[in-house]
Residue, then its C-alpha position, 0 to 999 in steps of 0.5 A: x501226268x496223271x489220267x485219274x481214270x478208270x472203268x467203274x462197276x457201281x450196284x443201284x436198287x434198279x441194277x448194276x452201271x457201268x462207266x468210264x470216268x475221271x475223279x470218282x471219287x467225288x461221288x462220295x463227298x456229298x452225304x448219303x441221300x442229300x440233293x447234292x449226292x444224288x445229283x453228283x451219282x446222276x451226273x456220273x451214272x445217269x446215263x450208264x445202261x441198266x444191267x440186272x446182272x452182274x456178270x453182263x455189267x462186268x462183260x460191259x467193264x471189260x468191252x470199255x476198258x479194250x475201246x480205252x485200250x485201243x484209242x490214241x490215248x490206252x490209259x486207264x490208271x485205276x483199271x476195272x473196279x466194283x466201286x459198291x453200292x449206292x441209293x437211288x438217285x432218281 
């Protein structure tokens, strides 16, 4: 069985998100600046707490992956990872 899963570090023009998903890479199957990418990045990251800094949005990467690493189900198959940069999507 496969969790597809893990903790994503993305870059926005406002700041750096972090979040814990399945099948991301579905946020680059739409083209770049189109309606349907945008909505895809803010379904993932539209919720996602802004962090100026990089190392305070790494520190958040690796309090998500312990919660993971601690509940009923400690899988995160892809770990911790700086998926880049992406446009806006507001």
């Amino acid at each position: 069985m496969s969790s597809d899963n893990g903790v994503y570090i993305a870059t926005f023009p406002d700041g750096y998100r972090v979040i814990h998903a399945q099948a991301i890479e579905n946020v680059d199957y739409y083209p770049e600046g189109s309606k349907e990418r945008k909505k895809m990045l803010k379904d993932y990251f539209g919720r996602a707490k802004v962090f100026k800094d990089y190392e305070k949005a790494k520190e958040e990467a690796f309090k998500k992956a312990d919660e993971i690493n601690d509940s009923d189900y400690p899988i995160l198959e892809y770990g911790i990872q700086d998926i880049g940069g992406f446009e806006s999507f507001g």
